[in-house]
C-alpha positions as CSV (number, residue, x, y, z in Angstrom):
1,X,0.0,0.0,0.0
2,X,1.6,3.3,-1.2
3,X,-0.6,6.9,-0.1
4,X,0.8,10.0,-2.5
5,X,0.4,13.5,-1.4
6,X,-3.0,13.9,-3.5
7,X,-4.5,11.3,-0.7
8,X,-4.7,8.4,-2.9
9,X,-3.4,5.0,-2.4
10,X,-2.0,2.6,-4.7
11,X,-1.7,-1.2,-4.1
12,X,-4.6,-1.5,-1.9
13,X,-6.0,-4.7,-1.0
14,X,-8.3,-5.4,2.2
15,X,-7.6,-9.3,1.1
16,X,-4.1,-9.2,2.7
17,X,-4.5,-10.4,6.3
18,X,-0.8,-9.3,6.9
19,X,-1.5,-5.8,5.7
20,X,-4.6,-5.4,6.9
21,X,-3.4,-5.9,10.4
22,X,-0.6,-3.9,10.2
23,X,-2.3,-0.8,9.7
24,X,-4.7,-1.1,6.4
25,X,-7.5,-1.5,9.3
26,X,-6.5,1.8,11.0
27,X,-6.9,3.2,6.9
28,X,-10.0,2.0,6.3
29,X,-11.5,2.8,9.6
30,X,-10.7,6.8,9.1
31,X,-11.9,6.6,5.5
32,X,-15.3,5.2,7.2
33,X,-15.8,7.6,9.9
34,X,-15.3,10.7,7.8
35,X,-17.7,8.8,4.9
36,X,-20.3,8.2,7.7
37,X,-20.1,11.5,9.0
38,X,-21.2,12.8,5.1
39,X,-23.3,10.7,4.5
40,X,-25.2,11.5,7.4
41,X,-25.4,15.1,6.8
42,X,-26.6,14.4,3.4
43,X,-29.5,11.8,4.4
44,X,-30.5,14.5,6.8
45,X,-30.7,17.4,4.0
46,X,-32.7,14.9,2.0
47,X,-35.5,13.8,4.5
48,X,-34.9,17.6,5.8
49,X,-39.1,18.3,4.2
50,X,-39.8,15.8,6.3
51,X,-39.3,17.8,8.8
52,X,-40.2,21.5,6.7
53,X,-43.9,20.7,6.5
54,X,-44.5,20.6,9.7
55,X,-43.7,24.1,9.7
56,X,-46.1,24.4,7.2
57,X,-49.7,25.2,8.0
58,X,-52.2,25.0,5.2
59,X,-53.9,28.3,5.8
60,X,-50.5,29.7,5.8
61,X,-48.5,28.0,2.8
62,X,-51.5,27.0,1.0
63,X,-49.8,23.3,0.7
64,X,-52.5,20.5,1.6
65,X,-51.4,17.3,3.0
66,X,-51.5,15.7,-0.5
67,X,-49.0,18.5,-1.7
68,X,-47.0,17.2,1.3
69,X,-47.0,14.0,0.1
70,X,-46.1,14.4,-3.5
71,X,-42.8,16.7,-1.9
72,X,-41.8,14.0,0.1
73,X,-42.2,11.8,-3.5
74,X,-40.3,14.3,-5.6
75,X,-37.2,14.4,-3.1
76,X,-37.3,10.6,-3.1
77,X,-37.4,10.0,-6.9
78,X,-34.4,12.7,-7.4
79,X,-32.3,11.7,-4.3
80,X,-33.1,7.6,-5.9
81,X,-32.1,8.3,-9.3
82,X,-29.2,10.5,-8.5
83,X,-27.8,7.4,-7.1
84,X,-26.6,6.1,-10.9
85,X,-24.0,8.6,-11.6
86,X,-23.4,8.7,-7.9
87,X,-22.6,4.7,-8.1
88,X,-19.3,5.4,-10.7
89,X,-18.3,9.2,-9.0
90,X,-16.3,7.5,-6.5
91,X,-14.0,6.2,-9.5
92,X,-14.0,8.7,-11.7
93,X,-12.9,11.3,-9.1
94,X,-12.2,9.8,-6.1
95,X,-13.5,8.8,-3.0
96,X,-12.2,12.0,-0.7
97,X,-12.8,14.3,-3.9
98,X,-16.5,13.5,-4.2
99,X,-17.3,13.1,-0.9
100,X,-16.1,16.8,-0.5
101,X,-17.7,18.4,-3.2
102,X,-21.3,16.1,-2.5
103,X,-21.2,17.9,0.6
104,X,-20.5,21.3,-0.6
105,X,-23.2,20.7,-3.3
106,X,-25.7,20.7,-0.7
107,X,-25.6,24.2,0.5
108,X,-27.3,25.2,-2.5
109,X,-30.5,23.2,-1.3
110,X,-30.5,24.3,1.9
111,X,-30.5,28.0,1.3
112,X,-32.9,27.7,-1.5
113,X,-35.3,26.3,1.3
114,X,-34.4,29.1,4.0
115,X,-35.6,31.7,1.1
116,X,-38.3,29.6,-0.2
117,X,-40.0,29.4,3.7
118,X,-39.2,32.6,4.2
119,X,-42.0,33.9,1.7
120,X,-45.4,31.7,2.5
121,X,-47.9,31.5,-0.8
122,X,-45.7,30.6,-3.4
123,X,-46.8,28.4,-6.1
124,X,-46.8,24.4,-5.5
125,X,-43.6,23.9,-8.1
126,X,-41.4,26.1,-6.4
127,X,-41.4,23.3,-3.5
128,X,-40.9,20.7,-5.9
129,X,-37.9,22.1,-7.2
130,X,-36.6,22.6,-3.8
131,X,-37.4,19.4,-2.9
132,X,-35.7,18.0,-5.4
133,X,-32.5,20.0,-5.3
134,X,-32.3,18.3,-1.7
135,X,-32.3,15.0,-3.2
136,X,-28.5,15.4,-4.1
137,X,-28.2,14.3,-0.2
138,X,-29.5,10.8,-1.5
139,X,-27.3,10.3,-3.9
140,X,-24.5,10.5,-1.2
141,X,-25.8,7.3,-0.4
142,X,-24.3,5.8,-3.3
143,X,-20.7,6.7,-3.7
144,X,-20.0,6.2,0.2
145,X,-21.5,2.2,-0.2
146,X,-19.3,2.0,-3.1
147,X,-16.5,3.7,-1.7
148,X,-16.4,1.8,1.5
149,X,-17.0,-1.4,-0.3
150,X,-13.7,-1.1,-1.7
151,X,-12.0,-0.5,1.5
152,X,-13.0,-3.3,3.3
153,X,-12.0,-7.3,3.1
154,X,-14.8,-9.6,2.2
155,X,-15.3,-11.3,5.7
156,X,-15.8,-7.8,6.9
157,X,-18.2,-6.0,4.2
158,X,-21.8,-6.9,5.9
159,X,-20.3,-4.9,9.5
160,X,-19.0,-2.3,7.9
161,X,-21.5,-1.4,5.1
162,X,-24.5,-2.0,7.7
163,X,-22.3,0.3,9.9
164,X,-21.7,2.9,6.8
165,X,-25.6,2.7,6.0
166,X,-27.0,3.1,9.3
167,X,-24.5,5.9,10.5
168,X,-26.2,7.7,7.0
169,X,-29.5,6.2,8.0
170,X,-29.2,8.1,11.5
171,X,-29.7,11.1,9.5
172,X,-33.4,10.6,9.0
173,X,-33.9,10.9,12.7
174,X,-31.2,13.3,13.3
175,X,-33.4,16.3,11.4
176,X,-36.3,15.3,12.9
177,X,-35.0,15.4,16.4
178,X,-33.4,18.7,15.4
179,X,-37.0,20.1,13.8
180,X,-38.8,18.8,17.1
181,X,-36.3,20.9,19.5
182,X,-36.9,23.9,17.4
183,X,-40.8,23.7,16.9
184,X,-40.7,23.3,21.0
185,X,-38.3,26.2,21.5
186,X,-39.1,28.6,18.7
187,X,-43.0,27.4,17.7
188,X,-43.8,25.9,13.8
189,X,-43.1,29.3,12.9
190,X,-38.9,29.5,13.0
191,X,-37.4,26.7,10.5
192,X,-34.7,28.2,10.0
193,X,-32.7,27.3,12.7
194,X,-32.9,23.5,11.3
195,X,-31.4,25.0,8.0
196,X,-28.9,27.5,9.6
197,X,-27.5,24.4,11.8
198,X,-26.9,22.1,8.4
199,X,-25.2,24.5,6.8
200,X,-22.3,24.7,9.5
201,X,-22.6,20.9,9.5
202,X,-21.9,20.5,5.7
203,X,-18.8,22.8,5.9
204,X,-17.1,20.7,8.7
205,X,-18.1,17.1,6.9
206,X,-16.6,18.7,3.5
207,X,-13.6,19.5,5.2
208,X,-13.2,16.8,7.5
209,X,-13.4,14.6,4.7
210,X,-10.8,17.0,2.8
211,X,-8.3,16.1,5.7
212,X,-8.8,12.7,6.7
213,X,-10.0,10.7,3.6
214,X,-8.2,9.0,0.4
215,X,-9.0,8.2,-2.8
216,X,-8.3,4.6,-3.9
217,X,-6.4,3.9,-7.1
218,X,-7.6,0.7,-9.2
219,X,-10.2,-1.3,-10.3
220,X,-13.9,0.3,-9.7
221,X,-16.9,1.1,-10.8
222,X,-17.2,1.7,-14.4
223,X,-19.6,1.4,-17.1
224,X,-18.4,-1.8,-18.2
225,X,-19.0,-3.2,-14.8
226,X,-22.6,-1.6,-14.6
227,X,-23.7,-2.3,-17.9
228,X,-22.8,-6.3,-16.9
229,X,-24.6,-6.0,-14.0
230,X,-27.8,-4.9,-15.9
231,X,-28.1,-7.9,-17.6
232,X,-26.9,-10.0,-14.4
233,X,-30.7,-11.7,-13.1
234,X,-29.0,-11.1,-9.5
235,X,-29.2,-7.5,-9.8
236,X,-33.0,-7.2,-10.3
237,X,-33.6,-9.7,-7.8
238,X,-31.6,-8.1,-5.2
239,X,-33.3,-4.7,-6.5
240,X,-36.7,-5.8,-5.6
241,X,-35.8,-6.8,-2.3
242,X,-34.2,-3.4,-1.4
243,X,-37.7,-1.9,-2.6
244,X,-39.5,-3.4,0.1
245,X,-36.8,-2.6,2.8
246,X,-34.9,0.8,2.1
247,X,-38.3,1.9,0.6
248,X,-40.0,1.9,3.3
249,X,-37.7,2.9,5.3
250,X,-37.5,5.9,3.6
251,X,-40.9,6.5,2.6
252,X,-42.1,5.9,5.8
253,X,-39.5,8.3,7.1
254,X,-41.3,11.3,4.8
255,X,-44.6,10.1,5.6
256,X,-44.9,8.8,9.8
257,X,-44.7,12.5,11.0
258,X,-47.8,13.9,8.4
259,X,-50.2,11.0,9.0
260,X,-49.8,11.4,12.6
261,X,-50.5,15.5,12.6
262,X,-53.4,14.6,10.6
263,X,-54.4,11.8,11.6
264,X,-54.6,11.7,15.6
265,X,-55.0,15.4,15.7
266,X,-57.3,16.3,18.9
267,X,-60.5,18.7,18.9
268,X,-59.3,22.2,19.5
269,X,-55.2,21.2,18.9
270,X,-53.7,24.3,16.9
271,X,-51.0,23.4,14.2
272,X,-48.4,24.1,16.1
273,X,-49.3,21.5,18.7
274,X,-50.4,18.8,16.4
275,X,-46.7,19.4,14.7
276,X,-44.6,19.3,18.0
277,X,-47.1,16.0,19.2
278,X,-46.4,14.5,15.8
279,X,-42.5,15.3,15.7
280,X,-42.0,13.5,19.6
281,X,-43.0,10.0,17.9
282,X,-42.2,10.6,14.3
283,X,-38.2,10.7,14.8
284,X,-38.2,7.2,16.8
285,X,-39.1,5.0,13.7
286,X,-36.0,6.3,11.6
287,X,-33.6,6.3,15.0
288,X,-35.0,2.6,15.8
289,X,-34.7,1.9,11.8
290,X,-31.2,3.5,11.3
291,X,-29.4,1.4,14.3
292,X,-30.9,-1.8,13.4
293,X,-29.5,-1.4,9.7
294,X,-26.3,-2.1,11.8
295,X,-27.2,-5.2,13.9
296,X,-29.1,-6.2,10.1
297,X,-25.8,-6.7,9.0
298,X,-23.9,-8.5,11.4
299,X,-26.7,-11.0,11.4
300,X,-26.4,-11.3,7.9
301,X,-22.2,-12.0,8.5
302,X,-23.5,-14.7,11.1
303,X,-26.6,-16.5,9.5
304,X,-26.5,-15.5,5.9
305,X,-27.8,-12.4,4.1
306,X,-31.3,-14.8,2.8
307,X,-32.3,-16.1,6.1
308,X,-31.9,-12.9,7.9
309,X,-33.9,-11.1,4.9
310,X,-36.9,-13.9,4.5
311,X,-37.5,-13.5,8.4
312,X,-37.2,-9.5,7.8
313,X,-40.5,-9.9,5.2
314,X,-42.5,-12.0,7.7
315,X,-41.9,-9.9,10.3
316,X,-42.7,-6.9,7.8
317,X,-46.1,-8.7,6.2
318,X,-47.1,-9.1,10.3
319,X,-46.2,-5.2,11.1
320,X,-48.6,-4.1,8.3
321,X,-51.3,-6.6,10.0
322,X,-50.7,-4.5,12.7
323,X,-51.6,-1.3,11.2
324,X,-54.3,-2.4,9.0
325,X,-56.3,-3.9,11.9
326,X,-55.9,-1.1,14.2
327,X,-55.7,2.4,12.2
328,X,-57.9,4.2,14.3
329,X,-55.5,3.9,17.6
330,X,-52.3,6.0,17.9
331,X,-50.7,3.6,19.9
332,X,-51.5,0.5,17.8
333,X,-50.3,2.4,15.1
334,X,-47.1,3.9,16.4
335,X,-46.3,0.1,16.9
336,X,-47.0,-1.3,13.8
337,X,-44.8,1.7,12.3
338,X,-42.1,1.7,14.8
339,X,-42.0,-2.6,13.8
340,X,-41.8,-1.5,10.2
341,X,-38.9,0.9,11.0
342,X,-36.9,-1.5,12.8
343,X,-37.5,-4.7,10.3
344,X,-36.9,-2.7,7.1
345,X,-33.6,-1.4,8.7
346,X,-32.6,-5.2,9.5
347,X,-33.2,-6.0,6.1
348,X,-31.4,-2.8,4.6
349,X,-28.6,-4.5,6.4
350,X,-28.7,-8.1,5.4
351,X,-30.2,-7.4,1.4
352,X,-27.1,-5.8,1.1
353,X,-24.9,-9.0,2.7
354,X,-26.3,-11.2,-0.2
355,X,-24.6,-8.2,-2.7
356,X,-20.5,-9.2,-2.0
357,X,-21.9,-12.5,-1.6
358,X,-23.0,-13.3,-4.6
359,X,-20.6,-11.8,-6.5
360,X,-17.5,-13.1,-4.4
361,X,-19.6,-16.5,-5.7
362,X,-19.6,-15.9,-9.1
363,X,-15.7,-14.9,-9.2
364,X,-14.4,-18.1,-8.2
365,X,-16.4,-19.5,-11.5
366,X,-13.8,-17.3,-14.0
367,X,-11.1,-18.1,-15.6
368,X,-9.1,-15.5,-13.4
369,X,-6.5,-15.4,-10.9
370,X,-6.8,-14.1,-7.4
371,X,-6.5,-10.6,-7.8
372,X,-8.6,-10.8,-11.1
373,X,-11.8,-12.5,-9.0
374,X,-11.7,-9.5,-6.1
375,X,-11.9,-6.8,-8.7
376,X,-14.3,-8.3,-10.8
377,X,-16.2,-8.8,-7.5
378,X,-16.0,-5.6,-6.0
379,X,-16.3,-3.7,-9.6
380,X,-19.8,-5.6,-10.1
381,X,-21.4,-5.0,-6.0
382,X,-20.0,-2.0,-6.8
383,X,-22.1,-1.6,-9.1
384,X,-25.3,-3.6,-8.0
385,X,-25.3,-1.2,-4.9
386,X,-25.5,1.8,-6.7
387,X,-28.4,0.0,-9.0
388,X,-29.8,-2.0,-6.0
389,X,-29.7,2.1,-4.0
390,X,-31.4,3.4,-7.0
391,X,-34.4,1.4,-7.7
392,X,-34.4,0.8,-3.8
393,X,-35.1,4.5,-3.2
394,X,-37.9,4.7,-5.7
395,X,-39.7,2.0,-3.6
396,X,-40.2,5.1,-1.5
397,X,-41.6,7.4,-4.0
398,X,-44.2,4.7,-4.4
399,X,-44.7,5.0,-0.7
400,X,-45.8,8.2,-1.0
401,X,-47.6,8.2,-3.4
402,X,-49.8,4.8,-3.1
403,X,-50.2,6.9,0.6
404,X,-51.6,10.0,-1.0
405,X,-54.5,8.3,-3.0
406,X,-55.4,6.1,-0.1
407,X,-56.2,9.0,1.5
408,X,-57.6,10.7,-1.3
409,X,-59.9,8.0,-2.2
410,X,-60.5,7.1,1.4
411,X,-59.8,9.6,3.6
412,X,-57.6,6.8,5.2
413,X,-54.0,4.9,5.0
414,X,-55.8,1.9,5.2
415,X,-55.9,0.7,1.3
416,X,-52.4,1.6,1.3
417,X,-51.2,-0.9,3.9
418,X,-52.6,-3.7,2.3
419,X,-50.9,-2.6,-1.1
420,X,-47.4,-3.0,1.2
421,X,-48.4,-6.3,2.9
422,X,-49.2,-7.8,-0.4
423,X,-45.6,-6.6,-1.9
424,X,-43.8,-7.7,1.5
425,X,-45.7,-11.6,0.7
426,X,-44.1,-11.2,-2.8
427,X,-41.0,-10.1,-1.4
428,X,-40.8,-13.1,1.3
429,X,-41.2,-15.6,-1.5
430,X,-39.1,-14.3,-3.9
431,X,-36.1,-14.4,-1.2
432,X,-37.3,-18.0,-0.5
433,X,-37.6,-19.4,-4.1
434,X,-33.9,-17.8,-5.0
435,X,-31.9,-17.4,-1.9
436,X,-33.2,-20.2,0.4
437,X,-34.2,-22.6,-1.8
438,X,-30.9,-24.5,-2.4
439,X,-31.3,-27.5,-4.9
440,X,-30.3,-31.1,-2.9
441,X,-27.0,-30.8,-4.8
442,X,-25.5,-27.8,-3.3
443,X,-27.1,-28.4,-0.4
444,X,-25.1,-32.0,0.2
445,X,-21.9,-29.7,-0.6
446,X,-22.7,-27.6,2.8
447,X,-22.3,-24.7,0.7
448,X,-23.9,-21.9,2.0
449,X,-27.7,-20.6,0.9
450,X,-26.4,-17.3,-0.5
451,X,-23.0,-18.4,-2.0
452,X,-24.8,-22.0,-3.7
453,X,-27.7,-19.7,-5.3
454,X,-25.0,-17.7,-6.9
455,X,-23.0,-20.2,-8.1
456,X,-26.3,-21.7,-9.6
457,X,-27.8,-18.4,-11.1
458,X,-25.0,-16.0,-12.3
C-alpha cells in the first residue's frame, strides 16, 4: 500500500491479512468515519421536508397534506435516481474528492429552502424544485456504499457497510430530532434554525473529509462493470428486495410524521401543537430503523444475508397486519410503524450482505487469478449497490404516493397498507424461491444458501 500527497493509495487490498493488520485497518476505519459523518449530513438534508412541512400550515403556505406528500415523493425520486451517476463518481474522481464536493453541493439546497420558507404563498412547483435540489443528499448514499466497499475485506463488508448505511441512516432521525427541538423552543413558525445548523454541518463534513479521507487507485466502478450488471438476473432480484426494505424505510421516514398530525389530531389542537405531538413519535421509527441497519448486517455475517432477509419480510407482512387492523389507535399504530422501521432497517442491512456474496460467488467460476476475481467482485457489487440504492429509493416514492391516494380516495391509510403487505408476501417468497431454496446438490456440498444460489444463477 503506497498513499501520494494527493490522498490516494495505490496497491490497496483489504484481502491481505498481513496488511490489513498492520495498519490497512486503521486506513479504512478513518476513511469510514469521515464517509459516515457525510453521508449522514446528506441523508438529513434529503429527509430535511420531512421535517419542513410541519412548519407548514395549510392556511399559511397554501400546501395541503396531498401536496406534502407528492414533496416527500419528488425528493425521493431525485435523491433515488441520482444514485446512478453517484454509483461510478467515486472512481472517476475519487472517494475524498466527491465526498467533498457532494457535501459542498448541498448548501445550494438548503438555502434555496431558508428563502423559499421565508416567503409563504408561493406556487406548489417552487417546492418541488426545492425538494428535489435536496435530493442530491440521497445520492451520497451511493458513492460512500461504493466507496467503503472497496476498502474493506470480504469477511468484513456486511459490518462495515451496515455500519456505513446506518451511520447515514441516522440522519433521518437526526433532522427530525433537530426540527422537534426547534418547533418546542421557537414554535412551527422558525425553521430556520434546522437549516442554519446544516449549513455549519456540511462545511465541517466537506472539510473533514478533505483532511482525513483517500481516494483509492484501481479497479472500480465503471460502465463496463454496470452495464454487466444490468443484464446480471441477480441485480434485479436483489433490487426488488431493497424496494421493500430501504423503501420503506424511507418512505415511511417522509410520511410517519404527516399521517400522525393529521391523523390523531385532537378537537381544538392548533397546528403548532399537532406538529410538536407529531415530531416526539415521528423521529423514533427512523432512529430505531437506522441502528438496526447495523445489527441487520452483522446477522447477515452470522446467518446469511437470505435467512436474515426472508424473516425481515415476515416480520414486515405481520407489522402491516398491525396497522391495517388497528388504524384508528395512535398507539397500535405507532407500533406497527415503529415494527416496520426497525424490520426494514434489519433488512437494509442483510439485502445488502447477499450483494459481496454473490458476486464473491460468481468470481471463483472465472477463468481469473486471485487478484482478477476481487476486482471483478467488487467492480460488479460496486455496481449492483448503486443499482440496488437506485431502484431501492424509488420504492419510496411509491410510498408516498400509493399513501396520497389512499387518502384521497379514502380519507384513510388503510388501502395503502394492504398494497405494502401484499408486496412484502411477494417479497418473502421471492427471497425464499432464489436465496433459500438450495437445490439437494449444493445443499449436500454444505455450501452456503447465498453463496450455492449464486454459483447456480449467475
Amino acid at each position: 500500500m503506497k498513499l501520494t500527497r494527493s490522498h490516494t493509495i495505490t496497491d490497496w487490498d483489504p484481502e491481505d491479512v498481513q496488511a490489513w493488520n498492520a495498519g490497512g485497518s486503521k486506513v479504512a476505519r478513518r476513511n469510514l468515519v469521515w464517509s459516515v459523518a457525510a453521508e449522514h449530513i446528506g441523508f438529513s438534508v434529503w429527509s430535511i421536508w420531512s421535517v419542513m412541512v410541519l412548519f407548514m400550515p395549510e392556511d399559511v403556505y397554501g400546501i395541503s397534506l396531498s401536496d406534502k406528500f407528492l414533496i416527500g415523493a419528488t425528493a425521493t425520486l431525485v435523491g433515488s435516481l441520482l444514485r446512478f451517476p453517484y454509483t461510478m463518481a467515486t472512481t472517476r474522481f475519487g472517494g475524498r474528492n466527491w465526498t467533498v464536493f457532494s457535501a459542498l453541493v448541498l448548501v445550494i439546497p438548503v438555502v434555496a429552502t431558508i428563502a423559499l420558507l421565508a416567503a409563504p404563498g408561493q406556487p406548489l412547483w417552487t417546492y418541488l424544485l426545492v425538494a428535489a435540489l435536496t435530493g442530491f443528499g440521497g445520492g451520497n448514499f451511493a458513492s460512500s456504499m461504493t466507496n467503503i466497499n472497496a476498502f474493506y475485506p470480504q469477511r468484513l463488508k456486511g459490518w462495515a457497510l451496515g455500519l456505513n448505511a446506518g451511520g447515514g441512516n441516522l440522519g433521518v432521525p437526526a433532522v427530525q430530532v433537530l426540527g422537534l427541538l426547534v418547533i418546542a423552543v421557537a414554535g412551527n413558525r422558525q425553521p430556520y434554525w434546522v437549516c442554519a445548523i446544516y449549513l455549519v454541518l456540511l462545511v465541517i463534513a466537506a472539510i473533514g473529509a478533505a483532511l482525513y479521507m483517500d481516494n483509492l487507485e484501481g479497479p472500480g466502478v465503471d460502465l463496463v462493470a454496470m452495464k454487466s450488471s444490468l443484464v446480471n438476473r441477480h441485480t434485479w432480484i436483489i433490487a426488488l428486495l431493497y424496494i421493500g426494505t430501504f423503501g420503506s424505510f424511507i418512505g415511511f421516514s417522509f410520511a410517519f410524521g404527516q399521517m400522525l398530525a393529521v391523523n390523531f389530531r385532537a378537537d381544538g389542537q392548533s397546528a403548532a401543537e399537532a406538529a410538536l405531538h407529531a415530531a416526539q413519535i415521528a423521529f423514533l421509527g427512523p432512529l430505531l430503523g437506522s441502528i438496526s441497519r447495523v445489527y441487520g448486517g452483522k446477522l447477515a455475517d452470522r446467518f446469511g444475508g437470505s435467512t436474515v432477509t426472508l424473516a425481515v419480510f415476515a416480520g414486515m407482512l405481520l407489522s402491516a397486519g398491525i396497522l391495517i387492523a388497528g388504524s384508528s389507535s395512535i398507539a397500535i399504530c405507532t407500533v406497527g410503524f415503529i415494527l416496520l422501521f426497525i424490520l426494514s432497517g434489519g433488512g437494509n442491512g442483510s439485502v445488502y450482505k447477499i450483494i459481496p456474496s454473490v458476486f464473491d460467488a460468481a468470481s471463483r467460476s472465472l477463468p481469473l487469478d486471485e487478484a482478477g476475481r476481487a476486482a471483478y467482485s467488487r467492480s460488479m457489487s460496486g455496481a449492483v449497490i448503486g443499482i440496488a440504492g437506485a431502484i431501492g429509493g424509488l420504492g419510496g416514492v411509491g410510498i408516498n404516493l400509493v399513501l396520497r391516494q389512499s387518502y384521497a380516495s379514502t380519507g384513510a391509510a388503510t388501502t395503502a397498507f394492504v398494497v405494502f403487505a401484499v408486496f412484502y408476501a411477494i417479497a418473502a417468497l421471492v427471497t425464499w424461491r432464489m436465496y433459500i431454496r438450495v437445490p439437494a446438490a449444493a445443499r449436500e456440498s454444505a455450501v452456503p444458501a447465498d453463496v450455492a444460489s449464486a454459483k447456480l444463477g449467475s
